[in-house]
TISESE-112725 format. One line per 8 residues: number of its first residue (from 1); for each residue x, y, z of N, C-alpha, C. Coordinates in steps of 0.05 Angstrom, whole numbers, plus 5000, padded with zeros to 4 digits. Each point is the difference from the previous one (the first is absolute). Layout:
NUM> X Y Z X Y Z X Y Z | ... $
***
This chain:
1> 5017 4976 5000 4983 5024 5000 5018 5025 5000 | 4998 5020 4983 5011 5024 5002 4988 5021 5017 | 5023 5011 5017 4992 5019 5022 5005 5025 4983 | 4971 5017 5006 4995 5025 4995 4999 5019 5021 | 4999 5019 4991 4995 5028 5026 4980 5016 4983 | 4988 5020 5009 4988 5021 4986 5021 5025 4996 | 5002 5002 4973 5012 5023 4981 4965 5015 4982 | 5010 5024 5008 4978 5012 4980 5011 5022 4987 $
9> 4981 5006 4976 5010 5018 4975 5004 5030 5020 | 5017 5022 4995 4998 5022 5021 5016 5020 4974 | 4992 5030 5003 5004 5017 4987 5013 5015 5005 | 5030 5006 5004 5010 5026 5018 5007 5024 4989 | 4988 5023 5021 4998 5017 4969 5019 5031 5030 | 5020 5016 4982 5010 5014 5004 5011 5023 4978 | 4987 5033 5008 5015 5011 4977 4992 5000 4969 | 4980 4990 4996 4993 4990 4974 5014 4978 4982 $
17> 5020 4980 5021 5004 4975 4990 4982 4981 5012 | 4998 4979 4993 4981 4980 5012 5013 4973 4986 | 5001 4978 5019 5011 4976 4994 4976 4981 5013 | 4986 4973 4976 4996 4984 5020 5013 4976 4995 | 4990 4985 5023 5019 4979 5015 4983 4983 5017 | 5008 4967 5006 4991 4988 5015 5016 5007 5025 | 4980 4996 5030 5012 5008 5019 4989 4968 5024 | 5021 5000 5008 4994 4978 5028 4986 5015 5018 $
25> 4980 4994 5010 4980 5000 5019 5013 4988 5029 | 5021 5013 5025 5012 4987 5013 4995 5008 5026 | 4979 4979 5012 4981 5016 5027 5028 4996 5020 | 5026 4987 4988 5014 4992 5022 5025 5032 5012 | 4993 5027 4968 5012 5020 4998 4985 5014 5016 | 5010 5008 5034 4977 5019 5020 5018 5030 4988 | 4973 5015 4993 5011 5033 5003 4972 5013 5017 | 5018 5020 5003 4978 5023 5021 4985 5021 4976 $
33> 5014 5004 4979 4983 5004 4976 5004 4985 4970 | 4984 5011 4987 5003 4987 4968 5023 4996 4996 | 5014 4978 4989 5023 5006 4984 5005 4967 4985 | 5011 5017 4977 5008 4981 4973 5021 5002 4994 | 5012 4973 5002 5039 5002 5005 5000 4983 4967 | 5022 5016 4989 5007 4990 4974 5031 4997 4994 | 5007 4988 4986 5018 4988 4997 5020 5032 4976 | 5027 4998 5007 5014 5025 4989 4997 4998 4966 $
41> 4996 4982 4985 4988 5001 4972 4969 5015 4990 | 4986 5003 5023 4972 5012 4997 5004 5027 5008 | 5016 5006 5025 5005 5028 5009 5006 5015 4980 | 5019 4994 4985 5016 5011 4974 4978 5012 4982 | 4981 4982 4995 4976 5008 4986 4984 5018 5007 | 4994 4995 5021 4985 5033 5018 5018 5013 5000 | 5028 5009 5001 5018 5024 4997 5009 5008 5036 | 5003 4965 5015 5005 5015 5030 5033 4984 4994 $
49> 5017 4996 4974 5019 4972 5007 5014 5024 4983 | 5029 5002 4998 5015 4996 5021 4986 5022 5024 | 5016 4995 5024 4985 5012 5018 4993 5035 4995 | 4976 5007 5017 4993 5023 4997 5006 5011 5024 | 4996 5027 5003 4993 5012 5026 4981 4997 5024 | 4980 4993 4982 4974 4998 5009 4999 4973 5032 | 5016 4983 4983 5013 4967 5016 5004 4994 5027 | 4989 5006 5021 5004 4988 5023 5006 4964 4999 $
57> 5041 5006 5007 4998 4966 5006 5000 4994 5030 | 4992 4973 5001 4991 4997 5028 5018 4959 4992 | 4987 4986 5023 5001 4969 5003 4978 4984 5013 | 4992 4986 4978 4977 4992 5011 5013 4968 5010 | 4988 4988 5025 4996 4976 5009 4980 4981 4984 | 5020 4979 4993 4984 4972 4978 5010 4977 5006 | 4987 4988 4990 4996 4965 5011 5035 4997 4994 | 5012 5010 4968 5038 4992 5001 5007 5011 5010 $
65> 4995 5025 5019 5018 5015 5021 4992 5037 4981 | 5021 5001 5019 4996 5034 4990 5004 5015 4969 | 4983 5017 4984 4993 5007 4971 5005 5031 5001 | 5020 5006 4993 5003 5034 4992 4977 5004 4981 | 4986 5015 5001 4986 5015 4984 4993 5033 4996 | 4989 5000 4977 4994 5035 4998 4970 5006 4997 | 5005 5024 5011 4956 5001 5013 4997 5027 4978 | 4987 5002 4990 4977 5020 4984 4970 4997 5013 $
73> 4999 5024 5018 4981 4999 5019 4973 5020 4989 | 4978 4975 4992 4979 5021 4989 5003 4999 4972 | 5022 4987 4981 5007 5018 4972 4987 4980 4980 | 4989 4988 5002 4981 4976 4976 4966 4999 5010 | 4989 5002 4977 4972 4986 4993 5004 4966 4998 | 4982 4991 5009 4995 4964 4991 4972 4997 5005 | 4989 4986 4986 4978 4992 4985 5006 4975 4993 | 4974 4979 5001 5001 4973 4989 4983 4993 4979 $
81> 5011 4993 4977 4988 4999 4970 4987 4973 4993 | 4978 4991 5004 4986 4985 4994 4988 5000 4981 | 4983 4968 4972 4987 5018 4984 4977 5008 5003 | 4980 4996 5019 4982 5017 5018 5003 5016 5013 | 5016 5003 5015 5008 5023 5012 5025 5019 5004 | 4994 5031 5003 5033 5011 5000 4991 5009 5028 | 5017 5000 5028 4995 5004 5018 5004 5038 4998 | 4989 5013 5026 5008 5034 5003 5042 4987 5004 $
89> 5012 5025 5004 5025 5007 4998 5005 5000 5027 | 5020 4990 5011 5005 5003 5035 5031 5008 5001 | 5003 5016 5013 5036 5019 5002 5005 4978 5021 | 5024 4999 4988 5023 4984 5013 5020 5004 4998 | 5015 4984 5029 5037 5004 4991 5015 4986 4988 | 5016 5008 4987 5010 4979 4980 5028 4987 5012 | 5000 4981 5008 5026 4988 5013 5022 4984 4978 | 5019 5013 5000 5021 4988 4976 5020 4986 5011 $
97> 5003 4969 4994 5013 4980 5012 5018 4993 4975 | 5028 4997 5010 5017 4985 4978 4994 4978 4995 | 4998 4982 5025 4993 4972 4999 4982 4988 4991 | 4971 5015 5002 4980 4985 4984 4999 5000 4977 | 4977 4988 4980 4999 4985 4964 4976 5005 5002 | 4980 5010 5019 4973 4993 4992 4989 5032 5021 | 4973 5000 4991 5000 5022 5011 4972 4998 5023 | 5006 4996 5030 4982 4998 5023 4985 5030 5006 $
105> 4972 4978 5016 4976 5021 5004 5008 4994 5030 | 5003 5030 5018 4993 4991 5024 4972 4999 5014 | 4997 4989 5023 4977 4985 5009 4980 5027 5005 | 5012 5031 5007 4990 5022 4994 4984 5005 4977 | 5017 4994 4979 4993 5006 4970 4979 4982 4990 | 5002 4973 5003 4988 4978 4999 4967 5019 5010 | 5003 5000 5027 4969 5006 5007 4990 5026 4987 | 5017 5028 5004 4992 5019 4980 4989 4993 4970 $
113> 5015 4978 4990 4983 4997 4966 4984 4979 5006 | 4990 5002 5021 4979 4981 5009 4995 4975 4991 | 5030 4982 4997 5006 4978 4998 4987 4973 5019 | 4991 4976 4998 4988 4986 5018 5022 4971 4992 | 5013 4990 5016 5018 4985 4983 4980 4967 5012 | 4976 4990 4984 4998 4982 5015 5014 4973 4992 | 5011 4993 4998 5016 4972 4995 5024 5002 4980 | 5022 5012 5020 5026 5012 4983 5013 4965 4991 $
121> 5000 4990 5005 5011 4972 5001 4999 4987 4973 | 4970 5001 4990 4984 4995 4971 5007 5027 4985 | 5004 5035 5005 5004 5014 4990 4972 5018 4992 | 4982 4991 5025 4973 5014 4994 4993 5023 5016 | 4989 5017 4997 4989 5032 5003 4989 5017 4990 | 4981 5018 5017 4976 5014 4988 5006 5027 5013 | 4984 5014 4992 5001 5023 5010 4981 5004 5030 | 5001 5011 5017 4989 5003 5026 4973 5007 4993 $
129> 4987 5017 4979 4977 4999 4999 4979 4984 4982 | 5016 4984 4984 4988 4977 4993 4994 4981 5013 | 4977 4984 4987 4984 4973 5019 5030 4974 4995 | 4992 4984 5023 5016 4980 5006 5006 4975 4984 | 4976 5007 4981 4996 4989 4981 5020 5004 4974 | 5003 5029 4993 5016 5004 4981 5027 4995 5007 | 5023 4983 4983 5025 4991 5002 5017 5003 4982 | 5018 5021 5002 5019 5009 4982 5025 4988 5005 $
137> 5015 4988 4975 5022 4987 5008 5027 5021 4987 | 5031 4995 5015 5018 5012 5007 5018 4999 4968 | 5004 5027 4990 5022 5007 4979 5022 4974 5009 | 5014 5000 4974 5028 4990 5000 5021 5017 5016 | 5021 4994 5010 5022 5021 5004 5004 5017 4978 | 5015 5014 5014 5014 5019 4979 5029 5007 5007 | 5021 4995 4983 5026 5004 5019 5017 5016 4983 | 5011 5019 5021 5016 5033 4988 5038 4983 5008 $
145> 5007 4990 4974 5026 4997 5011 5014 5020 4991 $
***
């Protein structure tokens, strides 16, 4: 049996560029607000790579130990692109990791785009105000090497 997670379609939009992208859905990522950590091949694209001014680096604590990163606090739109639905736009921070390939939702962000992850295992999820009934299954990865 192949193990899935929930990845969904997401739109990030800054400045009048906009990239989309599948994003991991990672209730295991705790933030105190929104934020969408992308890997330094996507940053580049939004125009925050090489570093900017704007960049608060910090270190975040992770399951391999400690992750230098750079914070863009507030500086992205994300939206989830479905072909029924385009969700409203929710500001977020954009966390730029060397180490990651894929680009994570934290458990903040998750609930702001009103994500419902019911059965990450199978790769299934709906939106919070849809019936329990409706079951949306999880994008492919997407990987920024």
């Amino acid at each position: 049996m192949v193990q899935l997670v929930v990845r969904v379609r997401v739109k990030l939009s800054r400045n009048g560029r906009e990239i989309e992208t599948n994003a991991l859905a990672n209730s295991g990522y705790e933030s105190e607000t929104p934020q969408i950590l992308v890997p330094i091949k996507l940053a580049e694209q939004l125009g925050f790579w090489p570093l900017t001014v704007d960049l608060e680096e910090s270190v975040f604590e992770s399951a391999g130990g400690p992750l230098r990163v750079w914070i863009a606090s507030k500086s992205v739109k994300v939206k989830v692109i479905v072909a029924d639905v385009e969700t409203k736009d929710v500001e977020a921070d954009l966390i730029i990791s060397p180490l990651a390939d894929e680009v994570l939702l934290s458990d903040k962000m998750i609930s702001e785009l009103n994500i419902a992850l019911e059965d990450p295992g199978r790769g299934y999820w709906r939106f919070t105000w849809e019936p329990k009934e409706k079951v949306r299954r999880s994008e492919p990865p997407r990987y920024w090497k």
